[in-house]
C-alpha positions as CSV (number, residue, x, y, z in Angstrom):
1,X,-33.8,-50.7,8.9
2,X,-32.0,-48.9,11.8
3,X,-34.6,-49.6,14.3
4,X,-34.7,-53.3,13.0
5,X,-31.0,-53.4,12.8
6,X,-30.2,-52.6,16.6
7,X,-33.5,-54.3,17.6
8,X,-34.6,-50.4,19.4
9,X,-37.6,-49.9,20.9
10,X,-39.6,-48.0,18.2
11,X,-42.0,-46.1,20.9
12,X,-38.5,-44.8,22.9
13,X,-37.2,-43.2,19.6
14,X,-40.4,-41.4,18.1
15,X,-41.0,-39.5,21.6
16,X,-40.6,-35.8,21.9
17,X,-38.0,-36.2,24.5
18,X,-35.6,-37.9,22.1
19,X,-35.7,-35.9,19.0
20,X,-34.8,-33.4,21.7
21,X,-31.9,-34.7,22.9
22,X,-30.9,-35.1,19.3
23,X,-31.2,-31.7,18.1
24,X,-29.8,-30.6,21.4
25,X,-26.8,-33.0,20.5
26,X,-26.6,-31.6,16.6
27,X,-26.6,-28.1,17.8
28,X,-23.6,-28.8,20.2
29,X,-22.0,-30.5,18.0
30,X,-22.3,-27.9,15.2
31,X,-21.1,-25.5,17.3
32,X,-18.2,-27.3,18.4
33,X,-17.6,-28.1,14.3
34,X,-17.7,-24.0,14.0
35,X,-15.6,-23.1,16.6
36,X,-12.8,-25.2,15.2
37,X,-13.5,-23.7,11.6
38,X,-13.2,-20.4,13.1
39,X,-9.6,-21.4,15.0
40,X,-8.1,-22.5,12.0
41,X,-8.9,-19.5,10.4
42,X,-7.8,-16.8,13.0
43,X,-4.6,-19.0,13.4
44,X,-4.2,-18.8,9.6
45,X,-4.2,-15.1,9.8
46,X,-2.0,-14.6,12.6
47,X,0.7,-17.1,10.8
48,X,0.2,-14.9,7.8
49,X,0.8,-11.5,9.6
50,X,3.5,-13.1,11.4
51,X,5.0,-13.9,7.9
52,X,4.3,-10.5,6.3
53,X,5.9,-8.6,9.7
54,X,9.3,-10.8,9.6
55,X,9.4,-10.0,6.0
56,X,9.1,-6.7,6.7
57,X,12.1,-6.6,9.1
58,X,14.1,-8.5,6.9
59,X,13.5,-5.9,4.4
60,X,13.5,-2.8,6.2
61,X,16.4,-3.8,8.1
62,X,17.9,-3.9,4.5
63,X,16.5,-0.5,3.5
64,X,18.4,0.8,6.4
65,X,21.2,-1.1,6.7
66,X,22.6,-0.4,3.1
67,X,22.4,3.8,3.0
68,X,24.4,3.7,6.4
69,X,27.0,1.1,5.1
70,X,27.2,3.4,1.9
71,X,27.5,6.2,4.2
72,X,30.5,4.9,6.4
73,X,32.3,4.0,3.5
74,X,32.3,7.7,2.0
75,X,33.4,9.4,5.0
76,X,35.9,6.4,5.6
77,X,37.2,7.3,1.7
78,X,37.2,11.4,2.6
79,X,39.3,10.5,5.8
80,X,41.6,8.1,4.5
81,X,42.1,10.0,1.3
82,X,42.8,13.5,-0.3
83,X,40.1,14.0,-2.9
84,X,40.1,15.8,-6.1
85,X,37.1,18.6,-6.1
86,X,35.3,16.5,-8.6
87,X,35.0,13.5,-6.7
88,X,34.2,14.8,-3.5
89,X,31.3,16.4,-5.0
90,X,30.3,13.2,-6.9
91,X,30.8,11.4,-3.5
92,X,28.7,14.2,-1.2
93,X,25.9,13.7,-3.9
94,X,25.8,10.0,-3.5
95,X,25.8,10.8,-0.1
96,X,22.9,13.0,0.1
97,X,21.1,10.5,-1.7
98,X,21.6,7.7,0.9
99,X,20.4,10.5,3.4
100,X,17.3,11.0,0.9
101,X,16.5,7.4,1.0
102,X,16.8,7.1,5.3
103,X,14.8,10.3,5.1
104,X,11.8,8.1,3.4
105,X,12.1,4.7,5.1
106,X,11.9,6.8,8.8
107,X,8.9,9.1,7.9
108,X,6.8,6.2,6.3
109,X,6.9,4.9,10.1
110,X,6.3,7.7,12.2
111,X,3.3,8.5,9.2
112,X,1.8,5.2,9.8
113,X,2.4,5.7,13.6
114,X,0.1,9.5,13.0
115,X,-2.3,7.9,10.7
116,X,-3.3,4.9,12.9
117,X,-3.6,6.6,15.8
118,X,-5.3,9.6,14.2
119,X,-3.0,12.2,15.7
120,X,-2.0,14.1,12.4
121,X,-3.0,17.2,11.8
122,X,-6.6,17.4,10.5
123,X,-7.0,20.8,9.0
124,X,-8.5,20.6,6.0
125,X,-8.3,23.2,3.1
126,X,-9.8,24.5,-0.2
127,X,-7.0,23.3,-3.2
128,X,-7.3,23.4,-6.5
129,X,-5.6,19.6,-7.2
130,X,-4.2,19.6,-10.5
131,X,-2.3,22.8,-9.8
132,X,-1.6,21.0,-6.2
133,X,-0.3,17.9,-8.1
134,X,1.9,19.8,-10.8
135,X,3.4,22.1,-8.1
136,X,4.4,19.0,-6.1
137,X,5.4,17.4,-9.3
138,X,8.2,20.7,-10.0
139,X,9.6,21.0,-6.1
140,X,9.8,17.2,-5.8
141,X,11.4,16.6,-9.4
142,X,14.9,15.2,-7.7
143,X,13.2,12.1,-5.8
144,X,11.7,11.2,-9.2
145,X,15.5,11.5,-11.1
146,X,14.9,10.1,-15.1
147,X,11.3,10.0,-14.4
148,X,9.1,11.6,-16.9
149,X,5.9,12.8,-15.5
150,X,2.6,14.0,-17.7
151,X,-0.1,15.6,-16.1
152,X,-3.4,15.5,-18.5
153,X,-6.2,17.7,-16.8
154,X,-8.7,16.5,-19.0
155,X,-11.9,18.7,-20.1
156,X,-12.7,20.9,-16.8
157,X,-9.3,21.9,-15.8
158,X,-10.2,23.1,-12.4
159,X,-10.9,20.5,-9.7
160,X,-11.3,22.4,-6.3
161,X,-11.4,20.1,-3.0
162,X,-11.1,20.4,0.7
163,X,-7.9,18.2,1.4
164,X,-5.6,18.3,3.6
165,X,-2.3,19.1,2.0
166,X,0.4,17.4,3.8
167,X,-1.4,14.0,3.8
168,X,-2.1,14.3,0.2
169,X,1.1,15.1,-0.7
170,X,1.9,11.4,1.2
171,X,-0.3,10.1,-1.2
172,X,1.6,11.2,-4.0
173,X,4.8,10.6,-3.4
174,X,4.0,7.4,-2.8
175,X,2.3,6.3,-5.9
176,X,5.1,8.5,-7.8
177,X,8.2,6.5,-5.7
178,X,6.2,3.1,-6.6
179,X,6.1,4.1,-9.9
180,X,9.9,4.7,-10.6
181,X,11.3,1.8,-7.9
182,X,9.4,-0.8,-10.0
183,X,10.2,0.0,-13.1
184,X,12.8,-1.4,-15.7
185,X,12.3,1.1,-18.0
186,X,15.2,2.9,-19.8
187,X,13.1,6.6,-19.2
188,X,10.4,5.7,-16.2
189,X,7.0,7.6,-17.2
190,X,4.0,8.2,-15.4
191,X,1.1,9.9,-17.0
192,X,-1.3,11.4,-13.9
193,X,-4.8,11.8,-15.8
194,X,-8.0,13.5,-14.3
195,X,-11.2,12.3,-14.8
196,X,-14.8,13.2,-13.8
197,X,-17.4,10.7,-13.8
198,X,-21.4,12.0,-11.9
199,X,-20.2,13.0,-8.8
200,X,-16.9,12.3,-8.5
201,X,-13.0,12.6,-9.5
202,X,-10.8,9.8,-11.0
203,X,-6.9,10.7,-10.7
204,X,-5.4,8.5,-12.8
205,X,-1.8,7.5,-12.1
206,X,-0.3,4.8,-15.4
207,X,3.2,4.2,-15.3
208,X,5.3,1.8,-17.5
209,X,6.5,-0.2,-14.8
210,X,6.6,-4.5,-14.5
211,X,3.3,-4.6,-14.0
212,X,1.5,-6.7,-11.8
213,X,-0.1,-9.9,-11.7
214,X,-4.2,-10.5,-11.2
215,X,-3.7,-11.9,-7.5
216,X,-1.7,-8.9,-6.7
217,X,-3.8,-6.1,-7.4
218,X,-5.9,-6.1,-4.2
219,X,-3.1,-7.7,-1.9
220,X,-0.6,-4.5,-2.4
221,X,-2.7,-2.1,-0.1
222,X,-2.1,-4.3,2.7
223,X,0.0,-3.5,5.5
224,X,3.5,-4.9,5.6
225,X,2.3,-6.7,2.5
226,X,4.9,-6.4,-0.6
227,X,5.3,-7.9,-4.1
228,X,7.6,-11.4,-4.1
229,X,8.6,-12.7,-1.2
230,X,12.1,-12.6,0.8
231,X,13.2,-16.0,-1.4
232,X,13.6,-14.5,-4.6
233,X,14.1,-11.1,-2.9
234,X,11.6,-9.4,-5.5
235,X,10.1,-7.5,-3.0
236,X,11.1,-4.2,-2.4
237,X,11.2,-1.1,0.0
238,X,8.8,-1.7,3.1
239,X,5.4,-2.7,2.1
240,X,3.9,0.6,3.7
241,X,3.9,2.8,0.8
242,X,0.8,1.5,-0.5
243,X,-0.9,0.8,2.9
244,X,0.0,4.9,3.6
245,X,-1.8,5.8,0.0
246,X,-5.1,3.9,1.3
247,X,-5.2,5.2,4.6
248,X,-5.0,9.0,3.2
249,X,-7.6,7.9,0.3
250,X,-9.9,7.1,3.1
251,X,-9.4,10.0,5.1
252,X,-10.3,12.2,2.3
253,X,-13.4,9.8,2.3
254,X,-12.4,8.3,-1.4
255,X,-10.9,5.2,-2.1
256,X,-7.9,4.0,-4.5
257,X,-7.4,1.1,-6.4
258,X,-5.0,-0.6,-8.9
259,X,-5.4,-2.2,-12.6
260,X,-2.6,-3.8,-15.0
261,X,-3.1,-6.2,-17.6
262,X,-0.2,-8.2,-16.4
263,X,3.3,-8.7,-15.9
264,X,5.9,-6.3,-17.9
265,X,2.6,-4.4,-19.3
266,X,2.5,-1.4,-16.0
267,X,-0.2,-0.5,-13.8
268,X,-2.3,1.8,-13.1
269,X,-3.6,3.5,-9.8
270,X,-6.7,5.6,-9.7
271,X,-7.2,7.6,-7.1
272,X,-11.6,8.1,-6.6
273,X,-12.3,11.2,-4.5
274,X,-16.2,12.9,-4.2
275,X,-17.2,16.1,-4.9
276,X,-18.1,18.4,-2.3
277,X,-22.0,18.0,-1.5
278,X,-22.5,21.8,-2.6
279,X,-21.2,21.3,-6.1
280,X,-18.3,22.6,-7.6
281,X,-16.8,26.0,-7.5
């Protein structure tokens, strides 16, 4: 009906040379179609980093911003004023947590600065985790304050692994700060549970926390990425914590990933690490 249509020359259209053109043609044009599919997606991601990194300078900027207002006003009130001994204790303790709390927002950056660029230190030591993770658990009690931690070591006890310490210990303090900051809890808990399962570990980390939704659970390790967004200023801290755990997972070639049944119900991060390939000690 085409051909009849347009009154075309039926011998012109059947010859090799046409059906040439036209598949030339559809090829060019398909590739045209894909290159534009793949523009729109790259720009989509670039506008989406762009939004995660302003949101985490808004955010950070208020991490830092508020300890070191807190801090001027302090040592504006012991200069302008003659304290009793009780309150300038009081005050020097609210203080050192403000300190505490610069402390943590600066070292998350320089560790993401060491991690990406592979320039921490890579020695790697036999450790015994569960007596690693309870030790770390008593020194590191006071950045945890009202937090109630329970360290089940299930049926073997003993977990020996090569790990190296101080990135492990980045790890946990991590999941364990994440675990207390969103958390509405009168008494925060966190039960850390081990797990074997064939040939590997499961460190289990549940807390009683808010929870999170199903479209959140694979978002959160992203860099930059937090929880809410700067309008209803539910996000918190500087979306690196998370991003930090996952890089430290991988370098100890495991993985970690998070479950919660939802809003107001906790989560729960599990930590999946493999055995040594000459078996356990």
């Amino acid at each position: 009906m085409v051909v009849t249509r347009f009154n075309l020359d039926t011998e012109k259209i059947l010859t090799y040379e046409t059906w040439v053109v036209i598949l030339v043609l559809s090829v060019l044009v398909g590739l045209i179609l894909v290159g534009i599919f793949i523009i729109f997606v790259y720009s989509q991601k670039v506008v989406q980093l762009f939004r995660l990194q302003q949101n985490f300078i808004n955010n950070f900027t208020h991490e830092l911003r508020t300890p070191v207002t807190s801090l001027k006003l302090y040592l504006e009130t012991f200069l302008k004023h003659d304290l009793p001994c009780e309150d300038r204790h009081k005050y020097i303790g609210y203080m050192l947590q403000d300190t505490q709390r610069l402390s943590e927002n600066i070292n998350r950056i320089l560790n993401i600065a060491k991690l990406e660029s592979k320039s921490y230190k890579s020695e790697f030591a036999d450790s015994e985790l569960s007596n690693l993770i309870r030790r770390f658990c008593t020194d590191n009690k006071y950045l945890f304050p009202n937090c109630r931690i329970q360290i089940d070591e299930g049926k073997d006890g003993l977990y020996p692994f090569r790990v190296n310490q101080s990135l492990f210990e980045m790890l946990l303090i991590n999941l364990l700060a994440n675990a207390v900051k969103y958390n509405k809890s009168p008494v925060p808990e966190v039960r850390i549970h081990f797990e074997t399962l064939r040939k590997k570990l499961k460190i289990r980390f549940e807390d009683n926390g808010i929870g999170l939704a199903k479209n959140e659970l694979k978002k959160i390790f992203r860099k930059f990425y937090q929880v809410g967004n700067s309008v209803d200023m539910s996000a918190k801290g500087s979306g690196l914590g998370l991003y930090l755990a996952h890089h430290v997972a991988r370098i100890h070639n495991g993985r970690i990933f998070a479950e919660s049944q939802g809003l107001g119900k906790g989560s729960v991060f599990t930590v999946v690490l493999p055995f040594p390939q000459k078996g356990r000690k």
